[in-house]
Every structure is written in structure tokens, then in C-alpha cells.
VOPAGU-2260 file (C-alpha; in pm, 1 decimal, decimal comma):
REM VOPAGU-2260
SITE   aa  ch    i         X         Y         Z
SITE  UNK   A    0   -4214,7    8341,4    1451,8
SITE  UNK   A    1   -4145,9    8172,7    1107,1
SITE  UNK   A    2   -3824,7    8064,2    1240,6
SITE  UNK   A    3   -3981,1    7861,0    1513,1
SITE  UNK   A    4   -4242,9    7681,9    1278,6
SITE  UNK   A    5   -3957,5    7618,0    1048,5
SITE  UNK   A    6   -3800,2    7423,1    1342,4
SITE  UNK   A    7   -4084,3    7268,2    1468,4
SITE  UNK   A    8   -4226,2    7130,3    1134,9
SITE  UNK   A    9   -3854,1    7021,8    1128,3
SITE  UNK   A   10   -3848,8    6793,7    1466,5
SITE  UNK   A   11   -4202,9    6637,1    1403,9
SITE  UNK   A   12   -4101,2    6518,6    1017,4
SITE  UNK   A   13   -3970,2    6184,1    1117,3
SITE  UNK   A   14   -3613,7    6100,1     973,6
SITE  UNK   A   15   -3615,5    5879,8     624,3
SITE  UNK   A   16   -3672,8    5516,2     665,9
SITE  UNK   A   17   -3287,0    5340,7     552,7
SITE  UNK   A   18   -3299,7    5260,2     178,5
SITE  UNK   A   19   -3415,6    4853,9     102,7
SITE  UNK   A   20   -3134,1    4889,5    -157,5
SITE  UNK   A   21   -2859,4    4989,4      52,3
SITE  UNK   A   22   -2621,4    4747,9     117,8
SITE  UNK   A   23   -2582,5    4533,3     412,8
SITE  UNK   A   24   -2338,1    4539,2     680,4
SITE  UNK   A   25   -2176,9    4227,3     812,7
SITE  UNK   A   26   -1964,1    4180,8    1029,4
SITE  UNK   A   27   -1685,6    3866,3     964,4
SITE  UNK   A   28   -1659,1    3694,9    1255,7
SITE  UNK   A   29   -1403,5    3463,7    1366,4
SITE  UNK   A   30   -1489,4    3120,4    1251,4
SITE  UNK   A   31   -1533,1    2781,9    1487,8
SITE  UNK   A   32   -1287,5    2591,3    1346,5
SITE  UNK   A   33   -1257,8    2311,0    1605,0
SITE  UNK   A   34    -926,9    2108,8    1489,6
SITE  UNK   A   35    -883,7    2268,0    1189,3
SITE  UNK   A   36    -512,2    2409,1    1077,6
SITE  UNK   A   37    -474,7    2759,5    1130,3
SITE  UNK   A   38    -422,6    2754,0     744,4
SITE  UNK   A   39    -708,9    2613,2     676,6
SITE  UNK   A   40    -904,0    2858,9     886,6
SITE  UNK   A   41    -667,3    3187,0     719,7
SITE  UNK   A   42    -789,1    3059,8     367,9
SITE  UNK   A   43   -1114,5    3011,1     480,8
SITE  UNK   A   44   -1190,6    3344,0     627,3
SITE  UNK   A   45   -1069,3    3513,8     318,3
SITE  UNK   A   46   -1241,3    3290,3      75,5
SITE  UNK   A   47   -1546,6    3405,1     308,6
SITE  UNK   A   48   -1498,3    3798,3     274,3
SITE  UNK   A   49   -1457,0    3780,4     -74,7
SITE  UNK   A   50   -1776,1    3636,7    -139,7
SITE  UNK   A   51   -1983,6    3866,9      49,3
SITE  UNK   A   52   -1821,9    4154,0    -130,7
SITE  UNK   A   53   -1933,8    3978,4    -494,3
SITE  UNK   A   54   -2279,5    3922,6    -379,5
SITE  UNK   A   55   -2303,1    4333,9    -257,6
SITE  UNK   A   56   -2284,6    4334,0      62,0
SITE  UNK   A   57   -2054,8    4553,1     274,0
SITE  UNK   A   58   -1789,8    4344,5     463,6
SITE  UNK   A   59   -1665,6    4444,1     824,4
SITE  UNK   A   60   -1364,9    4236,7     915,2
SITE  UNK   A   61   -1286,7    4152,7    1284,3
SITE  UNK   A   62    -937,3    4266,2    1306,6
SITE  UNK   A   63    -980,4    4564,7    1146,4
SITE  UNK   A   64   -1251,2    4620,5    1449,4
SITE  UNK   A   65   -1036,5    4465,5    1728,5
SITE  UNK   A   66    -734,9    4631,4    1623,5
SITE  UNK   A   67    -863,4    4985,2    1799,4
SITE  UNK   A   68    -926,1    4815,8    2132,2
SITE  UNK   A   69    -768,8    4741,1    2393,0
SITE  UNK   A   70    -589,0    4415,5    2466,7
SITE  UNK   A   71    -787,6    4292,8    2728,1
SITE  UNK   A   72   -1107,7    4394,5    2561,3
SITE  UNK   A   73    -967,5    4223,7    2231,4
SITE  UNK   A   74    -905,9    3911,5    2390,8
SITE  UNK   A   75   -1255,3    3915,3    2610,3
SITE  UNK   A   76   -1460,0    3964,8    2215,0
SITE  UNK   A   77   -1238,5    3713,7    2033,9
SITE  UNK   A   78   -1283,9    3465,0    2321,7
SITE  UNK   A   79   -1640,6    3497,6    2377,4
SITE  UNK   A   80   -1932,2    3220,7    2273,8
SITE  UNK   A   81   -2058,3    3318,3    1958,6
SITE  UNK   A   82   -2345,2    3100,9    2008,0
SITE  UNK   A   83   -2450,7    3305,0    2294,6
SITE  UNK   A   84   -2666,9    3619,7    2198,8
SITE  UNK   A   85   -2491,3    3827,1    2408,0
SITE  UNK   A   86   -2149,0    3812,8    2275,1
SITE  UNK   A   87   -2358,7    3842,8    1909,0
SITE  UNK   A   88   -2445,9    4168,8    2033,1
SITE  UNK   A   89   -2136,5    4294,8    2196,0
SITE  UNK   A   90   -1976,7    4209,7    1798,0
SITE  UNK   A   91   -2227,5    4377,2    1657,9
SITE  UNK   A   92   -2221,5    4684,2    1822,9
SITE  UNK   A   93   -1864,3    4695,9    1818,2
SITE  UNK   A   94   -1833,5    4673,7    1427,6
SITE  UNK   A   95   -2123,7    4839,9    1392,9
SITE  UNK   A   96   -2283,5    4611,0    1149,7
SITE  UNK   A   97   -2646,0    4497,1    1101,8
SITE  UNK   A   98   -2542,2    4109,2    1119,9
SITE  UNK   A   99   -2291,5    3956,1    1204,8
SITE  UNK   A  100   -2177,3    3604,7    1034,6
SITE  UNK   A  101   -1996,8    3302,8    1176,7
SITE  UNK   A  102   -1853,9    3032,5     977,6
SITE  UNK   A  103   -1815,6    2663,2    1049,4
SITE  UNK   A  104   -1499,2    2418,2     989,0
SITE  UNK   A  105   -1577,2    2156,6    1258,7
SITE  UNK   A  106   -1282,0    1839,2    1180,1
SITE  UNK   A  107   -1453,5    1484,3    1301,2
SITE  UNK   A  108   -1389,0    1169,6    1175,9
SITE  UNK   A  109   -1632,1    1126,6     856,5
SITE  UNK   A  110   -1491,5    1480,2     780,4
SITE  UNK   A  111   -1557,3    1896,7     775,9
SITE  UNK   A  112   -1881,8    2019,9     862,3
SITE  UNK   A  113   -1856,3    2313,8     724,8
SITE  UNK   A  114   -2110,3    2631,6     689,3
SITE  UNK   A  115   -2236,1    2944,1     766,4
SITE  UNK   A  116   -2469,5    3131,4    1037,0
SITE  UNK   A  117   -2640,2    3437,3    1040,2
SITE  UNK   A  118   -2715,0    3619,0    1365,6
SITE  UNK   A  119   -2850,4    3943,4    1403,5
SITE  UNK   A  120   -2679,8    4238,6    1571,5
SITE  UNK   A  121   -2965,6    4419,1    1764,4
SITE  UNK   A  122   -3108,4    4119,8    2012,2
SITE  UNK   A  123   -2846,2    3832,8    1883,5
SITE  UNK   A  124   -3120,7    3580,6    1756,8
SITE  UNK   A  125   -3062,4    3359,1    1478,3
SITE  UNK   A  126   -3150,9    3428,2    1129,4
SITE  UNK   A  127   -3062,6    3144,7     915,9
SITE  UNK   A  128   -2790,6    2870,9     843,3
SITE  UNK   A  129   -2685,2    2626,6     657,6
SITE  UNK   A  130   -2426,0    2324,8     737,1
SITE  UNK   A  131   -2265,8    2070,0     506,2
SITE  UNK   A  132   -2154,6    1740,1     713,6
SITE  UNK   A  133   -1866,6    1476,7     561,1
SITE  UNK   A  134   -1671,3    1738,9     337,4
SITE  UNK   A  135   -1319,8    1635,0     272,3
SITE  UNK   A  136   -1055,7    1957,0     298,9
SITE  UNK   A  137    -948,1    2032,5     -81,5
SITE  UNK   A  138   -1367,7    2098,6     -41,2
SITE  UNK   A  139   -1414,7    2348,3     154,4
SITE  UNK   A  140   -1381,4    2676,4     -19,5
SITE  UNK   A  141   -1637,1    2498,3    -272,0
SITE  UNK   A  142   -1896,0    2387,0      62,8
SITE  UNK   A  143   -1865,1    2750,5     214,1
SITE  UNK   A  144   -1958,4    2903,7    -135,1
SITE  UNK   A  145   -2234,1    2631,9    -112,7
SITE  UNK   A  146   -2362,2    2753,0     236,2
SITE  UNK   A  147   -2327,0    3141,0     107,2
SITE  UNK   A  148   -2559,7    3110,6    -160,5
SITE  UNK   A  149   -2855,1    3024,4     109,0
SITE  UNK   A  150   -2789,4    3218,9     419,9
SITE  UNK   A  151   -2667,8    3550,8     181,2
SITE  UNK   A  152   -3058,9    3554,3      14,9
SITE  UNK   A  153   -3256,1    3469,4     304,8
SITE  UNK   A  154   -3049,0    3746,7     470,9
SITE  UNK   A  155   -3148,2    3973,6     216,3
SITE  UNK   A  156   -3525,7    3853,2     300,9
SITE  UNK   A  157   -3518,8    3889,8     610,1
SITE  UNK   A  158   -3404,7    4252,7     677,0
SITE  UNK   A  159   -3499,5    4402,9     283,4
SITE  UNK   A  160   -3798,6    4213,0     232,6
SITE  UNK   A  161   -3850,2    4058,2     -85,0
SITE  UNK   A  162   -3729,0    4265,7    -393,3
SITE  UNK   A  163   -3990,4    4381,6    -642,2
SITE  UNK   A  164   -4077,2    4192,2    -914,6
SITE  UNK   A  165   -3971,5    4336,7   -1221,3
SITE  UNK   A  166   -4266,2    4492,0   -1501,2
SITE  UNK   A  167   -4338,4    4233,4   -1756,5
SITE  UNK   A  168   -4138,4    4319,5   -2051,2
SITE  UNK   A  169   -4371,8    4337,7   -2348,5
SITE  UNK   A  170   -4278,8    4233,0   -2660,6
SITE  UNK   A  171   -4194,9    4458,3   -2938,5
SITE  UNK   A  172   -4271,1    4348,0   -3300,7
SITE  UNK   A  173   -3985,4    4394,4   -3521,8
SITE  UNK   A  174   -4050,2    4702,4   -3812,1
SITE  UNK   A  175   -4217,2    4554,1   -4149,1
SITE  UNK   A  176   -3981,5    4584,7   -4433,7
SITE  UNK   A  177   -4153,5    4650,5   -4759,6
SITE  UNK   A  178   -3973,9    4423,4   -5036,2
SITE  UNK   A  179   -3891,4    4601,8   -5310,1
SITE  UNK   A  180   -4087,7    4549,3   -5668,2
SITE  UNK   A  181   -4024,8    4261,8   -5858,8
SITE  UNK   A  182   -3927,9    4362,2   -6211,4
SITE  UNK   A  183   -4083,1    4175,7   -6494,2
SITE  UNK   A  184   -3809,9    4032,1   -6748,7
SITE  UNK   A  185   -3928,8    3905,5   -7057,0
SITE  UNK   A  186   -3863,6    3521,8   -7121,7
SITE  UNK   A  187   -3741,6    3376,8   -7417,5
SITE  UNK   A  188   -3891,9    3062,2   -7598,5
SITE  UNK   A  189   -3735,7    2753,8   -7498,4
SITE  UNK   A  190   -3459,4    2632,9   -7750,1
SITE  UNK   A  191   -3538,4    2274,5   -7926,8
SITE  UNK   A  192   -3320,5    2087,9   -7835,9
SITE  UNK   A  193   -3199,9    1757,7   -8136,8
SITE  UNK   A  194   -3172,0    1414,5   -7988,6
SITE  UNK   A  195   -2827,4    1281,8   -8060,5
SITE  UNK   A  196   -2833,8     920,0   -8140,2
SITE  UNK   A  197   -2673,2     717,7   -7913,8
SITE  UNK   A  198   -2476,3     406,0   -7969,3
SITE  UNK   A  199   -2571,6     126,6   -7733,3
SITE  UNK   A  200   -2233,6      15,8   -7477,4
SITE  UNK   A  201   -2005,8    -278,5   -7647,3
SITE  UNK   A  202   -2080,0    -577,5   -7461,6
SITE  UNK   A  203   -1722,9    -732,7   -7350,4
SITE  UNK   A  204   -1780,6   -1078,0   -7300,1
SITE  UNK   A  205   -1518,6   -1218,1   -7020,6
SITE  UNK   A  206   -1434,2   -1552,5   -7066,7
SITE  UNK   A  207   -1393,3   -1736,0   -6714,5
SITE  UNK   A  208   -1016,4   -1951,3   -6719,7
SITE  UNK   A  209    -968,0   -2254,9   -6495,1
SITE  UNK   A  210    -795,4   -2109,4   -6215,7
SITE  UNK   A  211    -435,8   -2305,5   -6190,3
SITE  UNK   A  212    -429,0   -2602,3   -5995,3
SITE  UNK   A  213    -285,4   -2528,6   -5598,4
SITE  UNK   A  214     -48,4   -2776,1   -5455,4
SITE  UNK   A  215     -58,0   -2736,2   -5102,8
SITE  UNK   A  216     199,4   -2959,3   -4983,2
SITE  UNK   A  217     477,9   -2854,4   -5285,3
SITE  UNK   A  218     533,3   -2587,0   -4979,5
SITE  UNK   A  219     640,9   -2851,5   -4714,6
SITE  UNK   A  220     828,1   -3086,7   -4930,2
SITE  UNK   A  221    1160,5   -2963,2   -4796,5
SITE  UNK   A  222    1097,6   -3058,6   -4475,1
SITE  UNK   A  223    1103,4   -3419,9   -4478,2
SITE  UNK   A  224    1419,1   -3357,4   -4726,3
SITE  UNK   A  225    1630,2   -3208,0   -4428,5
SITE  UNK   A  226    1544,4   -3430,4   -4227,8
SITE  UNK   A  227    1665,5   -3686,2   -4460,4
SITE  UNK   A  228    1990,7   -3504,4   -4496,5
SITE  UNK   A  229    2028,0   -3488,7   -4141,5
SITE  UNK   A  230    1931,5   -3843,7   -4040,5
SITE  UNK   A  231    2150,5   -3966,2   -4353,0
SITE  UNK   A  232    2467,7   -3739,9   -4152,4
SITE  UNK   A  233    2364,1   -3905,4   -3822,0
SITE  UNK   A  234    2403,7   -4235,3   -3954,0
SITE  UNK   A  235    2698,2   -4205,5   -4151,3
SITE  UNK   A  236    2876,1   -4080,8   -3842,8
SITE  UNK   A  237    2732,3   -4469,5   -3641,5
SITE  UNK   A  238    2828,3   -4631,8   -3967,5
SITE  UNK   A  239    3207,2   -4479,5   -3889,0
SITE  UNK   A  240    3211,5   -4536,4   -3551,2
SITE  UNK   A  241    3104,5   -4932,0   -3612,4
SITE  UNK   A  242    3401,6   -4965,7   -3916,9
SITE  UNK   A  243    3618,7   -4817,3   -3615,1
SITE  UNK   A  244    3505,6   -5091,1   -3348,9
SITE  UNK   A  245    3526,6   -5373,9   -3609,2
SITE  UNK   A  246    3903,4   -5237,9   -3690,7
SITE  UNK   A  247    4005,5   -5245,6   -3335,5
SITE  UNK   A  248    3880,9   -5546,8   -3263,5
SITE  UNK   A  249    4060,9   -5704,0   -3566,7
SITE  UNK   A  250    4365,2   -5551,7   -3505,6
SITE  UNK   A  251    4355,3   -5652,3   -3118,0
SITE  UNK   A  252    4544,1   -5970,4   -3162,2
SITE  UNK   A  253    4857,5   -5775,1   -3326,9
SITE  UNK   A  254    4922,9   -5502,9   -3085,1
SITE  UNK   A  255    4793,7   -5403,1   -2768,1
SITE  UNK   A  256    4538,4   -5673,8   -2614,0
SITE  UNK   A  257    4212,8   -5587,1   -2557,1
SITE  UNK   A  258    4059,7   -5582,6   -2223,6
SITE  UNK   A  259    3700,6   -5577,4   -2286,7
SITE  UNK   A  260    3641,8   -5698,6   -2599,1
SITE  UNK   A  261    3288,5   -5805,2   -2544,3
SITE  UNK   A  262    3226,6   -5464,0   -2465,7
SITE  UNK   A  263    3379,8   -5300,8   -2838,5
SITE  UNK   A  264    3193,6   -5553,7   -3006,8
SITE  UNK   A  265    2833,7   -5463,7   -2848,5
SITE  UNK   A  266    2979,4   -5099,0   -2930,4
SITE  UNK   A  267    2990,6   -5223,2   -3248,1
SITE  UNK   A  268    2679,0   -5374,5   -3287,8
SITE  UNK   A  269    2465,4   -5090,9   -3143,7
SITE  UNK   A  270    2630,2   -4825,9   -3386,9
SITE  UNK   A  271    2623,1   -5091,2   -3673,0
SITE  UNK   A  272    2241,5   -5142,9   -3580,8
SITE  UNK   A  273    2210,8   -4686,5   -3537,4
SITE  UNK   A  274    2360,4   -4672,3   -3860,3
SITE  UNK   A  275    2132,8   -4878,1   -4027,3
SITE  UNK   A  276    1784,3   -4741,9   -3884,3
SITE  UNK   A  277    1952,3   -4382,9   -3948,7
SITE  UNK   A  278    1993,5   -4458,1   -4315,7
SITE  UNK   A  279    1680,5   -4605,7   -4378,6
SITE  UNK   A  280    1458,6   -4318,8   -4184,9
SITE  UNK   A  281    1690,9   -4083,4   -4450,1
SITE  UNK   A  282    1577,8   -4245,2   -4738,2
SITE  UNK   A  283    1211,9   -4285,2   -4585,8
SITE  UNK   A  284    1211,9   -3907,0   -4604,4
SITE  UNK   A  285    1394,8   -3812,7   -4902,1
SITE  UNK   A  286    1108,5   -4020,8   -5028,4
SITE  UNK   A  287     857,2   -3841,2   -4857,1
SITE  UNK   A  288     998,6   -3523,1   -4974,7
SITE  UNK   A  289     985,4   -3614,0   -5302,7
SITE  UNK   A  290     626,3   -3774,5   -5316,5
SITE  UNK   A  291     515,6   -3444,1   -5155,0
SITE  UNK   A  292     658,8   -3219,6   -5388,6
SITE  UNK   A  293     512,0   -3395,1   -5679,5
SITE  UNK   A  294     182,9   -3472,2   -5566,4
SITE  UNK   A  295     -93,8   -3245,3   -5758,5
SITE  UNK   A  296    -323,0   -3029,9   -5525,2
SITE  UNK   A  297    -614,0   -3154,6   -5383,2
SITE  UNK   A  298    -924,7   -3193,6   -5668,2
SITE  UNK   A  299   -1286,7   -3183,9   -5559,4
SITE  UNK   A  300   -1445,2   -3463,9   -5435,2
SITE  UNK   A  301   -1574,7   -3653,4   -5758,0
SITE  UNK   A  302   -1753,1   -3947,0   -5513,9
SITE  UNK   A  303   -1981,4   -3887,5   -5258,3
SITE  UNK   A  304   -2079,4   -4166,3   -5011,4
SITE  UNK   A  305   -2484,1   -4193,2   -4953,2
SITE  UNK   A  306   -2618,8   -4423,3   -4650,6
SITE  UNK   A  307   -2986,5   -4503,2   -4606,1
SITE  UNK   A  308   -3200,6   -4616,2   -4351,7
SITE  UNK   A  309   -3510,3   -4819,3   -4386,2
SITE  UNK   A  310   -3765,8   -5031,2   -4139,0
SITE  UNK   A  311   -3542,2   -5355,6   -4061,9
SITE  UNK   A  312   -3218,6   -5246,1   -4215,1
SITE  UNK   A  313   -3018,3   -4951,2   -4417,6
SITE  UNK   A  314   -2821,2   -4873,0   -4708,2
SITE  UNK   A  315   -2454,5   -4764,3   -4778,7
SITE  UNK   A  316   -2352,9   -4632,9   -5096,3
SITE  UNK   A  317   -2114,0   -4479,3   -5314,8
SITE  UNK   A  318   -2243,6   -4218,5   -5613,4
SITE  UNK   A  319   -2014,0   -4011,5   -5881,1
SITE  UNK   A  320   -1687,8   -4122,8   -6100,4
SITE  UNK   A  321   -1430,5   -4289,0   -5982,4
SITE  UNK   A  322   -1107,9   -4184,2   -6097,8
């Protein structure tokens, strides 16, 4: 008799509700990865697991599930819409997971949409998602980490409800410390203290020198000198080739006749005439030279000029010493 109550009480206590903190079950499906490189898609689905697992939920991948089937049945569940509710479901049931998630790498010509959905594995239906449009490829991995954080919390939500919120903390005042007594020590008088006598700072009296005269164009004064020396080479060499023209032409009547002679005198006459303006430029600059290098540097002004200007008229005038 107490046997059967045992069992009965037994069958009518209904079975424990499943724990809010366990872990959720999702199943990894395979991505749509419309033109995407089957690289791409390898890294992607990976990159995918992995995060699940660090957020705490309990990863189901799809070829450890399809792997027990048969080929025929492996092909008809990898082929399958996953749009479509019913092949959702027929996932589901076959990894026996609680949702099941599909991930996005659509290729189009502004770039990866990439994302995630969430379906759910008893009736199919949609529970959230989240797509990024225009994301170039060496982005992805970042834009599916982006789409996890959503769809992984309002997953959470949706089949855990919202966590409890944690009791305030209240805060604890840190334990007094008691200083310890100050000990009295007796102070001694202060000690007088005899002004030394100072001796007021030597004034040094710095006498101001005129600063030596510049002479700015000292400097320059051998330009004009080699160019002297050069112009007075220049026409030394017309003054030889002139003496040569005037010899030939003297000489012509002696020897061999000349056959243009009009010709070696105007030779004559233009490096006569070179010599000469060569010799005096030399000397013009030797001069130059000179004058430059003795020339004093430049004084200041001692004369200023003043101009006024009145009704009908105006001034102009000169005020200071002349030298």
C-alpha cells in the first residue's frame, strides 16, 4: 500500500522546470555565403563557434551532426532553405539544440553584408538578427563579432528571461584608527641671533669704448683688383698680337708678299684699339680696388634734409654739420 502512494505521489510531482542558468544550445549552421571564397566562409564559421563558446553558450557544430547520417540525408539537411521554418526545425531536431544560428557573408558590389540570425528549433520562427551592409573582407571576423554581441543577449532574453538584478551593494565604512598620543617635548628658548654687519656691493663702474670703426667694402676690394689683373693679361696679349701685325706688315716688302694686306692692318688696328680699352678698364679697377680698400666705413648721417609745406608754396632744407 505505501509502495503504491510512493509511486503515485511520484507520477503527479511534475518534473523540474530546466535551470534559467543552464547554458544554451546552438546549433552552427552552415552559413549563406553567396560568392564568398570557401576560405572566407572556413574562417568565418570558426571565428563564429569560438565566440559562442566565450560568451557561455554550448556550441553544436553541423558536421559533427551530419557526420552520423546518411549521405543522402546529409546532403537533403545541408541543401535545404534555411530561411524556411521547416528545414529550421528538421536542424534543430537533428542536433538537438534549442536554436539554431545562421550566419551571413552575402558578396555584392558595395561589399559583405555580413551577420547573424537566430531561429528557434521547436516551430522555426525567427528570434532576432542583425546585418551589417558595405563591409570590406579583412572586416569580417570584426562585423560578425559585431552582429554576435546583439543576437547572443537578446537570445539570452528571449528563452532565460531577463537575469536578476544584482542586491545593491552597501557600502562599508572603513575601521576608525585611533592615532596614537602626541607626546609633549619641551621647547627650548629661541637663540638670539647677532646681526653681522654687512658691507654694501663695490660698484664697478664700466666705462662704454667707441666700438671700432667697420669698413664694409675693405671686404670686396679684391675684386675689382682681379679683375684688373685679368683685363691688364687680356690686353697685353691684343697689345702682342697688334706688335705682330705691324711686324708683318713691315717686313712684307722683304720676303714673302702679302696678299691681303688691308686685311692685317684692320687686324692690327682692332687688337691695337682691344689693347688699349683692356689696359685702361685694368687700371680703372686697380683703382677701384684701391679706393675701396681704403675708404673708412660708413659714419652716421651728420645732415638730415627737412622739406616743408605751406599754403602757396613749401620749403626744402638741410639741418646738422657738414663735414
Amino acid at each position: 500500500m505505501w509502495t503504491s502512494l510512493l509511486a503515485a505521489l511520484l507520477l503527479a510531482t511534475p518534473a523540474p522546470a530546466a535551470s534559467s542558468q543552464a547554458p544554451i544550445t546552438v546549433l552552427v549552421a552552415p552559413p549563406d555565403a553567396s560568392g564568398a571564397p570557401s576560405h572566407v566562409v572556413e574562417f568565418a564559421q570558426e571565428h563564429v563557434s569560438e565566440q559562442l563558446k566565450s560568451r557561455g553558450m554550448a556550441v553544436i557544430r553541423v558536421e559533427d551532426v551530419t557526420r552520423k547520417l546518411t549521405p543522402s540525408k546529409r546532403r537533403a539537411l545541408l541543401r535545404c532553405n534555411r530561411t524556411e521554418p521547416t528545414c529550421i526545425r528538421s536542424l534543430g531536431t537533428t542536433g538537438k539544440s534549442e536554436v539554431v544560428l545562421v550566419a551571413e557573408l552575402g558578396q555584392f558590389l558595395s561589399g559583405y553584408r555580413v551577420g547573424a540570425r537566430m531561429y528557434s528549433s521547436k516551430d522555426g520562427s525567427l528570434i532576432t538578427e542583425h546585418l551589417i551592409p558595405g563591409v570590406r573582407e579583412d572586416q569580417l571576423l570584426d562585423a560578425l563579432t559585431q552582429s554576435l554581441e546583439v543576437v547572443v543577449p537578446r537570445t539570452r532574453t528571449a528563452l532565460r528571461g531577463t537575469p536578476p538584478p544584482m542586491p545593491p551593494m552597501k557600502d562599508v565604512p572603513p575601521p576608525g584608527v585611533t592615532p596614537p598620543p602626541r607626546k609633549e617635548t619641551p621647547t627650548a628658548p629661541p637663540a638670539t641671533v647677532t646681526p653681522t654687519p654687512t658691507t654694501p656691493p663695490e660698484v664697478v663702474v664700466k666705462q662704454e669704448t667707441d666700438a671700432p670703426r667697420a669698413h664694409p667694402l675693405r671686404r670686396w676690394a679684391w675684386l675689382p683688383a682681379a679683375g684688373g689683373v685679368a683685363l691688364a693679361g687680356v690686353g697685353t696679349l691684343f697689345y702682342l698680337q697688334a706688335g705682330d701685325k705691324y711686324d708683318e706688315l713691315d717686313e712684307g716688302g722683304t720676303g714673302t708678299p702679302i696678299r691681303d694686306a688691308a686685311g692685317v692692318a684692320s687686324s692690327g688696328r682692332r687688337a691695337q684699339t682691344l689693347s688699349r680699352v683692356a689696359f685702361g678698364l685694368a687700371g680703372a679697377s686697380l683703382v677701384t680696388g684701391a679706393v675701396m680698400y681704403l675708404l673708412p666705413g660708413d659714419a652716421p648721417p651728420k645732415v638730415q634734409p627737412t622739406a616743408t609745406v605751406v599754403p602757396g608754396g613749401g620749403m626744402v632744407g638741410l639741418s646738422g654739420t657738414l663735414p
